[in-house]
C-alpha positions in Angstrom: -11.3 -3.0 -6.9 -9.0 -4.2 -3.9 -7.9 -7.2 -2.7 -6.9 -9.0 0.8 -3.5 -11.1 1.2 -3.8 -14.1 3.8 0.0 -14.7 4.6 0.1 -17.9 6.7 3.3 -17.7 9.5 4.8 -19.6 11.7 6.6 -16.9 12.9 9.6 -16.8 10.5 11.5 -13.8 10.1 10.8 -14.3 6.3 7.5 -12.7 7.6 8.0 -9.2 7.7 9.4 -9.4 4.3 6.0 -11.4 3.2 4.5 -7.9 4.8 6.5 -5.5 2.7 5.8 -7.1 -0.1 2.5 -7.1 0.2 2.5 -3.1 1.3 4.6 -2.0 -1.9 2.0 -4.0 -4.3 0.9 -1.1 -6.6 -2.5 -3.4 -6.6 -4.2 -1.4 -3.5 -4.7 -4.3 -1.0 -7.9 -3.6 1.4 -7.0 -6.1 3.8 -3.7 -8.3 4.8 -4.3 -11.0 7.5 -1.9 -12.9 9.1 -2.4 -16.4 10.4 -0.8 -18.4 13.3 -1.2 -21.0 15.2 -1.4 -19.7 19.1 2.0 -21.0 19.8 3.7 -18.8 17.6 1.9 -15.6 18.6 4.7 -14.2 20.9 7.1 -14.6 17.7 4.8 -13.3 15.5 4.1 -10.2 17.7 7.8 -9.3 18.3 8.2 -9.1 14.0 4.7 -7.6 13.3 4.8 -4.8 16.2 6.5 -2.4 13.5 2.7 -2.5 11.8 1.1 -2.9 14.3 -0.6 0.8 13.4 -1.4 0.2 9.9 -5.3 -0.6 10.0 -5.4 -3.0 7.1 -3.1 -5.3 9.4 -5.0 -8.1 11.0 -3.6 -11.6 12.9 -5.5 -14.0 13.6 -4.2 -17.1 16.3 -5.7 -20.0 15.3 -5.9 -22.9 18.4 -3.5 -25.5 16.4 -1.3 -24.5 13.6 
């Protein structure tokens, strides 16, 4: 059984520690996704690029936050 986290931003720096969290869960989590509006996505780019190889990582940019 897995589970995936949707962790809404708005580009905080309270994000990547939303993201550790959720990778040190002992619960195996199959899928994070991270959701933005678009006018945050340089922000959120610049704190997620450290994850930015971990598979289960996916943002989504929505067009109004």
């Amino acid at each position: 059984m897995s589970a995936t986290v949707i962790i809404p931003s708005t580009g905080s720096p309270v994000l990547r520690d939303a993201i550790e969290s959720v990778i040190n869960q002992t619960y195996q989590t199959q899928c994070y996704v991270i959701a933005d509006g678009i006018e945050s996505q340089g922000k959120v780019h610049t704190i997620i690029s450290d994850y930015l190889g971990n598979k289960n990582l996916h943002v989504s940019y929505l067009p109004i936050n």
